[in-house]
C-alpha positions as CSV (number, residue, x, y, z in Angstrom):
1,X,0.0,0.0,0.0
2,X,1.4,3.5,-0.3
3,X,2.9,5.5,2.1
4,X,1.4,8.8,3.4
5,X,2.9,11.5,5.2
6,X,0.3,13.7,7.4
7,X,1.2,17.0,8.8
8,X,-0.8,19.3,10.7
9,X,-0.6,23.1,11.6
10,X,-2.0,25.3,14.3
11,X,-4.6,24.7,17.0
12,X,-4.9,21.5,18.7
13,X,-8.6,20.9,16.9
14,X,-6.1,20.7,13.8
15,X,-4.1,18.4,15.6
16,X,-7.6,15.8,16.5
17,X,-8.3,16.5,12.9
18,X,-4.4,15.2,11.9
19,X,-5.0,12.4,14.5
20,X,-7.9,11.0,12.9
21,X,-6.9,11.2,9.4
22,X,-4.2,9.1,10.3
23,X,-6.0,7.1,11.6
24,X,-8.9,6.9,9.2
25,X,-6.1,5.9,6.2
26,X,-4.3,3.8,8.5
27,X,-7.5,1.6,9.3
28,X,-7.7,1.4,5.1
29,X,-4.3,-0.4,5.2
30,X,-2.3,2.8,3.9
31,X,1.4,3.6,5.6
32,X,2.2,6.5,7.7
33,X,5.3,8.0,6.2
34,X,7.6,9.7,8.9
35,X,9.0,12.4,5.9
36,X,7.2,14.0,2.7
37,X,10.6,12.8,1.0
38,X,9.3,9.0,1.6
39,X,5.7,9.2,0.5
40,X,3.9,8.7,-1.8
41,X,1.1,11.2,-1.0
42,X,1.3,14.3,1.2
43,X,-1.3,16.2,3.0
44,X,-0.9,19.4,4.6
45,X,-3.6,20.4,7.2
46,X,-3.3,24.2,7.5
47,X,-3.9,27.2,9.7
48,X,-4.7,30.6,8.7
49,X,-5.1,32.4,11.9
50,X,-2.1,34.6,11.8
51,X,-0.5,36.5,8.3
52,X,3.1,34.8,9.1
53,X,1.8,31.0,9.7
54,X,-0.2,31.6,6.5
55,X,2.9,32.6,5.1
56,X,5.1,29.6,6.3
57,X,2.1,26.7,5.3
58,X,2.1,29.0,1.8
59,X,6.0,28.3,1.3
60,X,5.5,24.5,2.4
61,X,3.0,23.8,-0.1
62,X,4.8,25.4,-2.8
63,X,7.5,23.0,-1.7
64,X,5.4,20.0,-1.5
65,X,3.7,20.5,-5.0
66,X,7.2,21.6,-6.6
67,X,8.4,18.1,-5.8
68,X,6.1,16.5,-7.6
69,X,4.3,13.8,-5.9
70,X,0.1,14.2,-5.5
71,X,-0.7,16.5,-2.1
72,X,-4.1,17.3,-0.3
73,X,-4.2,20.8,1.1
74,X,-6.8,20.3,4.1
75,X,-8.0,22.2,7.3
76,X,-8.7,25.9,7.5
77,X,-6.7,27.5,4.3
78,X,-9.0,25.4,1.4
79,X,-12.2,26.8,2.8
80,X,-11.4,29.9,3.7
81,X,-8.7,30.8,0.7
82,X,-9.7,28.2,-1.7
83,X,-8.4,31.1,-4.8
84,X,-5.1,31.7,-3.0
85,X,-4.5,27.3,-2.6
86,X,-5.8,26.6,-6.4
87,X,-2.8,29.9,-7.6
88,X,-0.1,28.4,-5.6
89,X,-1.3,24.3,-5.9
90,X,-3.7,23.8,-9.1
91,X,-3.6,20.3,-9.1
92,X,-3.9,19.9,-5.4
93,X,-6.9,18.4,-3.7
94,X,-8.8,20.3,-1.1
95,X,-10.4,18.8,1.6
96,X,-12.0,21.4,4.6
97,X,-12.3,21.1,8.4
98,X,-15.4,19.5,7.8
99,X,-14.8,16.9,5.4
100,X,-11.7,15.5,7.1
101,X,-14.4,12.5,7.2
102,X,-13.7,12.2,3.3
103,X,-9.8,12.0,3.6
104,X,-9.5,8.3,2.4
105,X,-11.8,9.2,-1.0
106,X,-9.4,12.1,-1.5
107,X,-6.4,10.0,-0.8
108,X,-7.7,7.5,-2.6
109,X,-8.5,9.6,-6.4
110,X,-5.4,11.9,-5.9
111,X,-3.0,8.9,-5.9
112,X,-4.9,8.3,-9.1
113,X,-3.7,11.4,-10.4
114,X,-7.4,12.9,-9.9
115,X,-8.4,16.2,-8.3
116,X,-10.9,16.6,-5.5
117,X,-12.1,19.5,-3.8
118,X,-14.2,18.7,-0.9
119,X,-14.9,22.2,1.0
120,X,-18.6,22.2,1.3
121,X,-19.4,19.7,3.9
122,X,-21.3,20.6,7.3
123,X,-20.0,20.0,10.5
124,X,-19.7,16.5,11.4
125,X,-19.2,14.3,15.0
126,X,-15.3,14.2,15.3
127,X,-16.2,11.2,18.0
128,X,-15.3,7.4,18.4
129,X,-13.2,7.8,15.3
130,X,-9.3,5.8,14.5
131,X,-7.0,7.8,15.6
132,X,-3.2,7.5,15.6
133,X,-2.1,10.2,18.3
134,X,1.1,12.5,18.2
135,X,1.2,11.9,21.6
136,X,-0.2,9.1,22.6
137,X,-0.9,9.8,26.4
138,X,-2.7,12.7,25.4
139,X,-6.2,12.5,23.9
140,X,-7.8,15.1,22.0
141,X,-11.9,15.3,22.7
142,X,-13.2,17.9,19.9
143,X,-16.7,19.0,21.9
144,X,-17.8,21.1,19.0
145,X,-17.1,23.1,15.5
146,X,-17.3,26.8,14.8
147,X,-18.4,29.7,17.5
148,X,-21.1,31.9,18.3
149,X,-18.7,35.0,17.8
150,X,-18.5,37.3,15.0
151,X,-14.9,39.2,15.9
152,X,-13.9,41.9,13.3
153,X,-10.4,40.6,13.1
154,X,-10.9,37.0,12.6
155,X,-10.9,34.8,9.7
156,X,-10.9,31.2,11.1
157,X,-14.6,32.1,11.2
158,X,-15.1,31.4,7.4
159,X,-13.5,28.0,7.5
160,X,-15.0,26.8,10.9
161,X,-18.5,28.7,10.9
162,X,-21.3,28.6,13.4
163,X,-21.6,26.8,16.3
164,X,-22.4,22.7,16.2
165,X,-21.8,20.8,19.4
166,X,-21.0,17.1,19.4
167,X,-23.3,14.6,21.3
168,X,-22.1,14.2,24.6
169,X,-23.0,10.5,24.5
170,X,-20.1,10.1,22.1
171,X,-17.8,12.6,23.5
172,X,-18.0,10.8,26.8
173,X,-17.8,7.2,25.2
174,X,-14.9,8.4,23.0
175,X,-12.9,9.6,26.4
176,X,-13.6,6.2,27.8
177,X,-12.1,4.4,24.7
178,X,-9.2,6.3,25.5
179,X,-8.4,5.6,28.8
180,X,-8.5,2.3,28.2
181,X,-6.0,2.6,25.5
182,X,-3.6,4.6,28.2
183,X,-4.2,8.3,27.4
184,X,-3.5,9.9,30.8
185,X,-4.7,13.2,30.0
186,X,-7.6,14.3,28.4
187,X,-8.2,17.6,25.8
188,X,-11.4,19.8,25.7
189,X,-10.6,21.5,22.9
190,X,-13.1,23.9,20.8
191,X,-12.6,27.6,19.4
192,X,-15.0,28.1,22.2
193,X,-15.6,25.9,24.8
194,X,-18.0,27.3,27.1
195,X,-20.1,27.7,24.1
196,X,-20.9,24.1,24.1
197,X,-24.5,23.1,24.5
198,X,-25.6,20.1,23.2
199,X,-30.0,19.5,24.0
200,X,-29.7,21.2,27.3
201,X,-25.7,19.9,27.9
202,X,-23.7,22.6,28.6
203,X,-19.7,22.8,29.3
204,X,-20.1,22.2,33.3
205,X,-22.5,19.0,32.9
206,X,-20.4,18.0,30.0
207,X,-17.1,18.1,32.2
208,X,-19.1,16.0,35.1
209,X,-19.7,13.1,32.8
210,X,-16.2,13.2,31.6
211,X,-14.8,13.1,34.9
212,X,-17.0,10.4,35.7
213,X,-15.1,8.2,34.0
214,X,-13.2,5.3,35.5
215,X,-9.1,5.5,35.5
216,X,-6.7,7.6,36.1
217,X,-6.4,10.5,34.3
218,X,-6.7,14.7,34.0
219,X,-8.7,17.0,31.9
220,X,-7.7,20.2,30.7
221,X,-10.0,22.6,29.2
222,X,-9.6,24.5,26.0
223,X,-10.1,28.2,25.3
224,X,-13.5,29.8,25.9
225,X,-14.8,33.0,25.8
226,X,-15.3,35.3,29.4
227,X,-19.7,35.8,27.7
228,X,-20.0,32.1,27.1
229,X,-18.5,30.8,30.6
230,X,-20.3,33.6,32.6
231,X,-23.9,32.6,32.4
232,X,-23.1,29.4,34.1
233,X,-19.8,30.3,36.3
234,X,-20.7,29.2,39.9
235,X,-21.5,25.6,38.1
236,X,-18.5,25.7,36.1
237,X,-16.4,26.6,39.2
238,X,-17.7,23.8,40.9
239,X,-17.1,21.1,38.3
240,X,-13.2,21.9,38.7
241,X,-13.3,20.7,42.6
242,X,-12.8,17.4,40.7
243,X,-9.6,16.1,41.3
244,X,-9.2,15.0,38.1
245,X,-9.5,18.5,36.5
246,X,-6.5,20.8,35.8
247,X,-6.9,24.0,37.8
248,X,-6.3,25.8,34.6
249,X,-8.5,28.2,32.2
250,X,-7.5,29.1,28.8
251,X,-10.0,32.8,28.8
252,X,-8.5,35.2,25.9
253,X,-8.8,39.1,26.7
254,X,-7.0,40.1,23.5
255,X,-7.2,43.9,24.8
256,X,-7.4,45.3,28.5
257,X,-9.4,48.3,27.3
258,X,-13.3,47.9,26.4
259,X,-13.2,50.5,23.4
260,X,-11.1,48.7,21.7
261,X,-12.9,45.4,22.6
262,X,-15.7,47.0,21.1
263,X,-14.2,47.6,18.0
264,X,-13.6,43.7,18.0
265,X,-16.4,42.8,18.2
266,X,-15.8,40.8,21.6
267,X,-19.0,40.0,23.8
268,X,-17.7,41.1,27.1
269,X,-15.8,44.0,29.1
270,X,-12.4,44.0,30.9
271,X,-14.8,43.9,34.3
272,X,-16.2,40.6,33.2
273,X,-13.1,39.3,32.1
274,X,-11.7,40.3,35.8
275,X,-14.5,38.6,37.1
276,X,-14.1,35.4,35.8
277,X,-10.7,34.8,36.9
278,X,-11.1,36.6,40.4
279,X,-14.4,34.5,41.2
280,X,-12.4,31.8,40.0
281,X,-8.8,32.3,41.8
282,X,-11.1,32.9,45.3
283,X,-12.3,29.0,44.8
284,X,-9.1,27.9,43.2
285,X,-6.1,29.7,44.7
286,X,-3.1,28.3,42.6
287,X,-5.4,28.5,39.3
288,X,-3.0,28.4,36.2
289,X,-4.0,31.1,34.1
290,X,-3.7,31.6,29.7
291,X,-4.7,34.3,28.1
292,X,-3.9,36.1,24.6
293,X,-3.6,39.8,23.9
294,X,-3.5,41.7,20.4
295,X,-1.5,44.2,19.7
296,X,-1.4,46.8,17.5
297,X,-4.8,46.7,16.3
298,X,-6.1,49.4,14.2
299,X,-6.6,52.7,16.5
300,X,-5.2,51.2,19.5
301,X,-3.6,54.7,21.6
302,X,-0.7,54.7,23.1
303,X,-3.1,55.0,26.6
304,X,-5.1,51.9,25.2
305,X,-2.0,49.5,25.1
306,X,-1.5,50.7,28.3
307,X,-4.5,49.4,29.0
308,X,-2.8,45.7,28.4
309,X,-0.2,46.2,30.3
310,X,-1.7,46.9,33.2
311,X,-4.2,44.4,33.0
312,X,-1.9,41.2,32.4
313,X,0.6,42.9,35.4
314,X,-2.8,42.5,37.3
315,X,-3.1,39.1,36.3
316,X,0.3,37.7,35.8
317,X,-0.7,34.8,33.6
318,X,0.9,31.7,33.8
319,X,0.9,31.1,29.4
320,X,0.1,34.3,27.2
321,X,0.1,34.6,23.8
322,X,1.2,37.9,22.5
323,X,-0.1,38.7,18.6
324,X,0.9,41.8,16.8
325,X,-2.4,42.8,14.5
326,X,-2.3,41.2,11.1
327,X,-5.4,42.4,8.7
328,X,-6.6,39.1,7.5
329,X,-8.4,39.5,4.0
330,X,-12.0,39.1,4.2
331,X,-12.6,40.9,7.7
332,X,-13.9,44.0,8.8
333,X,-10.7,44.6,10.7
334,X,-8.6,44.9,7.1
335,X,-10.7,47.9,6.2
336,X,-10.7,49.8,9.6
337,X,-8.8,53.2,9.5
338,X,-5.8,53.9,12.0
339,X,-3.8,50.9,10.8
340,X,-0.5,50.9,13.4
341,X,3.1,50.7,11.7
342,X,4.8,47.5,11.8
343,X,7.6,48.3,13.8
344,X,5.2,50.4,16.2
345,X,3.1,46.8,16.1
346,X,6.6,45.0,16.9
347,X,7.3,47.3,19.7
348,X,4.5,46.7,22.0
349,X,4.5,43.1,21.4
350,X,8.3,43.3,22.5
351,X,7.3,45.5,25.8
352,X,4.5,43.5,26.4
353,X,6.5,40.0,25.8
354,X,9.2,41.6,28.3
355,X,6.9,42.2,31.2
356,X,5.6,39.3,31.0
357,X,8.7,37.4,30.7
358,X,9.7,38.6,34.0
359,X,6.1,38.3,35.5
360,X,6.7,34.7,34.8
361,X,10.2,34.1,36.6
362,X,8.1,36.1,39.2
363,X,5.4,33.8,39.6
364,X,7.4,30.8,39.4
365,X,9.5,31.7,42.0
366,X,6.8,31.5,44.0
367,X,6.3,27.9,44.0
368,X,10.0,27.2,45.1
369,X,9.6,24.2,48.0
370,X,6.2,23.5,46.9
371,X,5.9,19.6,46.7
372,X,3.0,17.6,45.1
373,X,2.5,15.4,42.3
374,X,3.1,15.0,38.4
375,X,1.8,13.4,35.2
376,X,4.9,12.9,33.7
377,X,3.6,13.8,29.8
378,X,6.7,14.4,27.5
379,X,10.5,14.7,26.9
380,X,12.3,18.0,28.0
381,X,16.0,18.8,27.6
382,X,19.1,17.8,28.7
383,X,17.4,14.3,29.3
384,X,14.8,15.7,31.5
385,X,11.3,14.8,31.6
386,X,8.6,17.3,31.8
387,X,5.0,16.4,33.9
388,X,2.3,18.7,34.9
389,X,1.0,19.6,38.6
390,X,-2.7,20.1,39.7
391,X,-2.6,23.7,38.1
392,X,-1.0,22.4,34.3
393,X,2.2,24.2,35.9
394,X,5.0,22.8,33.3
395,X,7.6,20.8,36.0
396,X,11.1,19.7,34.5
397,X,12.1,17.0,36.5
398,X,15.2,14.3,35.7
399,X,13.6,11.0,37.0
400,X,13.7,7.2,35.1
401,X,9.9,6.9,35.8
402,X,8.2,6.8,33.1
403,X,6.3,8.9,30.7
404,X,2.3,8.6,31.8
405,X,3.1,8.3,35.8
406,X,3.0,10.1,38.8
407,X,5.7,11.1,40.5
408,X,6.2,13.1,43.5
409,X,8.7,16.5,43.1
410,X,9.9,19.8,45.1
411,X,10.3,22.7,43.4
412,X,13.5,23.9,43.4
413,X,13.9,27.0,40.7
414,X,11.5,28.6,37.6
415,X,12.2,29.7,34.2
416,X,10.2,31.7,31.7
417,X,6.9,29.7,31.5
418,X,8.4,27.0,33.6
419,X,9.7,25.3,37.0
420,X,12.7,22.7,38.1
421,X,11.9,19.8,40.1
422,X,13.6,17.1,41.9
423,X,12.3,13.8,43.0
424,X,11.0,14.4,46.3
């Protein structure tokens, strides 16, 4: 059978998607190439979030198609930019986020030398589907497609669209299935995953089932939105007393002043924002906080930045991912007056990413002595290994246990976005 080499790009729902393609061709009795060089089809799935990774995923598929051999361009960049894909790749198949379902057709007609272009399809249940992980302690658990938003600056919207939650039946079942194949840790992932609501199941009942689940394991929830976790905070607070849950919330701000929110079209203000985390943080002390923050974007003041900087000083995130403004085509935020300079974009995200730099040494230092258990999850440097604490702290630790156990560590120093351990 031929060999096929899979790559993915971006978020981790791109990542699932990569997962069950693999799997989906693998079941079909095609090889997983480890290299494009020794395929005999490629397929890209893409991300378009940012100008530069659209940039980087352009250059690769030149690359790809220059060499030759048939490729699939899937994920994000066929349904969104189908024109720019078709310029750069003519003979290229397409396949969208929500025909991934279709992969083993498209592999199947482009080895023939054919050309498909599957773009069109509607949101499907990315549940109890093979799936060759990339890591495989970690499993993925898609809970829905698309989001409820409309922000003025994004452009995922046009390849993920509007909202459609899985079944939680088959979210839960899919988790289980996992478990018993050794996944130790568990991924809520969504663009939005408060927005979750599936015949009356929202994010907090959905979590309960999931933790209900026998074996050992932890769940870390995906990005969500402060408008859609509000409406149903005390409950959502509560499902986290679970041991098995990471004290951790993924809540992007993407601007610490309101006007500005406004003019992106987010649903909430800074006070709600603040509100969620401190109603949080009084239930969860040691929550681990990520957040995002844009920069640059068109008509953001000098005063207004500000804004951001004293906002993520207040809340001293534990992960934050810093964006300079990049118009994407298609959105209402290319068109916007009072487009910022480059280097004046690359200036605040430098003063921004230096604050928070030392915000983070900061923080860490504070959990010198603590001691407490880890899931050991992945290889680190220098022969470390790296496991995760009740808060999805990042622990570097040298230990021969191995990966997918326990172990118990003091903290002994921090790094930017990180902490040293030894075997206590």
């Amino acid at each position: 059978m031929p060999k096929i080499y899979v790559r993915s790009y971006g978020c981790s729902a791109n990542t699932a998607d990569a997962e069950i393609a693999k799997g989906l061709l693998q079941e079909k009795g095609y090889r997983l190439a480890q290299t494009p060089e020794n395929s005999d089809l490629n397929i890209l799935l893409t991300c378009i979030v940012k100008t530069p990774t659209e940039r980087k995923i352009t250059k690769r598929i030149k690359r790809l198609y220059e060499s030759g051999k048939p490729l699939i361009v899937a994920g994000c960049m066929p349904k969104a930019m189908q024109s720019h894909v078709e310029e750069i790749a003519p003979r290229a198949s397409l396949v969208g986020p929500d025909d991934i379902e279709h992969i083993v057709e498209a592999a199947e007609k482009t080895l023939r030398g054919g050309k498909v272009v599957y773009v069109d399809g509607e949101p499907t249940e990315r549940t109890c589907l093979p799936r060759v992980r990339a890591n495989e302690l970690v499993h993925i658990a898609p809970i829905c497609s698309g989001c409820l938003g409309n922000c003025s600056y994004c452009i995922v919207k046009y390849a993920r669209g509007r909202l459609c939650s899985f079944p939680a039946e088959k979210i839960v079942d899919d988790v289980r299935k996992a478990v018993a194949d050794g996944c130790r840790e568990v991924w809520v992932t969504a663009e939005d995953t408060a927005a979750y609501d599936h015949e009356g199941t929202t994010l907090p009942m959905l979590l309960d089932e999931i933790t209900g689940v026998e074996g050992e394991f932890r769940v870390r929830v995906g990005m969500m939105t402060p408008n859609s976790a509000l409406p149903f905070l005390d409950e959502l607070i509560e499902s986290y007393r679970n041991e098995k849950m990471y004290k951790f919330l993924h809540v992007p701000v993407q601007s610490g002043n309101d006007q500005v929110l406004g003019k992106m079209r987010r649903r909430y203000t800074v006070e709600e924002f603040r509100e969620l985390v401190t109603r949080f943080r009084a239930v969860h002390r040691y929550l681990g906080v990520s957040t995002d923050i844009i920069c640059g974007f068109p008509g953001e003041t000098e005063e207004q930045f500000q804004d951001s900087l004293d906002l993520i000083r207040w809340l001293s995130p534990d992960v934050l991912n810093i964006s300079r403004f990049w118009e994407r085509p298609g959105t209402e935020a290319a068109e916007m007056p009072g487009r910022l300079h480059g280097r004046e974009t690359k200036a605040r995200s430098r003063r921004l990413t230096k604050m928070w730099k030392e915000l983070s040494v900061e923080t860490g230092m504070s959990w010198i002595g603590w001691e407490g258990e880890i899931l050991l999850d992945e290889f680190g440097r220098d022969g470390s290994k790296v496991g995760r604490n009740f808060a999805y702290k990042a622990v570097a630790v040298h230990t021969d246990t191995e990966l997918g156990e326990f172990v118990k560590v003091r903290v002994t120093g921090a790094g930017v976005g990180f902490l040293e351990a030894e075997i206590a």
